[in-house]
N, C-alpha and C positions, 0 to 999 in steps of 0.2 A: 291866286287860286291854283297855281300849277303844281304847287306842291301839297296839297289836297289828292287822297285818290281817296275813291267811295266803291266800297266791294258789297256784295249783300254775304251776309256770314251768316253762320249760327245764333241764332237768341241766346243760347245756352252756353256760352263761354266768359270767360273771365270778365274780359270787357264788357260784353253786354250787360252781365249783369250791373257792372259797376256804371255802367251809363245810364243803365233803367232805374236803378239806386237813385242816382244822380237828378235823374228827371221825375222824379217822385217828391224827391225831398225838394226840388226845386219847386215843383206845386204846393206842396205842402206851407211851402214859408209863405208864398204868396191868398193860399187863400186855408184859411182857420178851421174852416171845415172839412178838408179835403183826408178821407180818406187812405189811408194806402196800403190795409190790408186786402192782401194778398194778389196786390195790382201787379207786382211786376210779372207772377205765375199766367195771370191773365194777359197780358202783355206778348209774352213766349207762347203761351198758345194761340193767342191771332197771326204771330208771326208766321206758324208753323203749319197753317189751315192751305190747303193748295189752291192754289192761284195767289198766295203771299207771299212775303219778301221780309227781309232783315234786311239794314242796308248801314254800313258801319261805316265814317268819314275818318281818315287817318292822315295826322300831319307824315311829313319827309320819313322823320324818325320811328313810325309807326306807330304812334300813340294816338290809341283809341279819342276823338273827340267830340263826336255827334254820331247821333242814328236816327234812323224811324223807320217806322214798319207800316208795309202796305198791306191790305188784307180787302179780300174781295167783300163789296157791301149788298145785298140785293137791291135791287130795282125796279124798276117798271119794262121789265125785259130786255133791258137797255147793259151792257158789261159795266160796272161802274167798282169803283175800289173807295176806298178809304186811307187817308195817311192819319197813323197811330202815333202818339209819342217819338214826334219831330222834339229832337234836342241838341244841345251845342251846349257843351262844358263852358263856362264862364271866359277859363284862360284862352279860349280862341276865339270869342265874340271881335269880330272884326275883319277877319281874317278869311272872310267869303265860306265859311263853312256849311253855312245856314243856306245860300244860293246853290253849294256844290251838292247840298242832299237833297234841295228841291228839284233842280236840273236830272238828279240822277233818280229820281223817286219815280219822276215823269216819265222818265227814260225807261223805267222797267214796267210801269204801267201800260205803256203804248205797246212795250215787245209783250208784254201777258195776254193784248188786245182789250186792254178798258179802254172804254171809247168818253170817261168822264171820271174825274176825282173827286172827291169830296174830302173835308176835314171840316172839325171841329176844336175853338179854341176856348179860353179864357175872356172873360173882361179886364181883369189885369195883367194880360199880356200883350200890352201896344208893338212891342217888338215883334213879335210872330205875326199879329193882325200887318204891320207893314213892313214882312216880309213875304207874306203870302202876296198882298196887292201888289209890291214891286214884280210879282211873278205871275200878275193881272189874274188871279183868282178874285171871282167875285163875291161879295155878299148874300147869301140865300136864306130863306127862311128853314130853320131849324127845324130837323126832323129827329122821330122814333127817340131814345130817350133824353135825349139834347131841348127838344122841342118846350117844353116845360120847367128847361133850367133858365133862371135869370140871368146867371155867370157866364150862358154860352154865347160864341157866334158864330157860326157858318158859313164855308165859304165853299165852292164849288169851281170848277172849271173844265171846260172841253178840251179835248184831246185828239179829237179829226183833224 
């Protein structure tokens, strides 16, 4: 993982796009009905709402290979954020990149002062679902417009 660095950058550059591309079209193959107009523009603007974050994982060489974007969720008066379109290019599946943007996701949530994360995934994404739990996010019941999808699951976790 040492050679992993994770920066929060621009939504709006080459890479991101091409990674938000990337992670669309990754949904897309996986579930038939999914969407992806005009997701990645929605995308860049959660990224860019204040108290949010871009957050771009680069191997040695500086190639762009995962991202996700945190973005403030409201609450019960409580600071709590959301992690958006957590991705990792294929060719580095392995390679702790997925640990290095969860560790670093956390890490800026805690300096913005979320006192709680939340995400929301797929049913056919086993990989993400145990890569969140390896990172002892828990199971929660589905809220606001997740709450009603059959495809989603919820996961949550404190950050005190």
């Amino acid at each position: 993982m040492s050679n992993i660095t994770i920066r929060i950058e621009s939504p709006r550059t080459i890479d991101a796009t091409r990674l938000l591309d990337e992670a669309f079209a990754e949904l897309a193959r996986r579930y038939t009905d999914y969407s992806r107009t005009d997701a990645a523009l929605f995308a860049i603007e959660q990224a860019e709402q204040t108290g949010a974050a871009f957050l771009v994982a680069r191997l040695a060489d500086n190639t762009a290979v995962g991202c996700v974007v945190l973005r403030p969720l409201r609450g019960d008066g409580e600071p709590m954020a959301e992690m958006k379109r957590m991705f990792v290019m294929a060719e580095a599946w392995g390679r702790g990149v997925g640990s290095a943007l969860m560790a670093a996701v956390e890490g800026a949530a805690r300096a913005i002062g979320y006192s709680r994360l939340r995400l929301e995934t797929g049913i056919l994404q086993p990989e993400a679902m145990a890569l969140y739990e390896k990172h002892r996010f828990v199971r929660v019941a589905c809220w606001g417009t997740y709450a009603d999808d059959p495809d989603s699951i919820c996961y949550e976790k404190l950050l005190r």
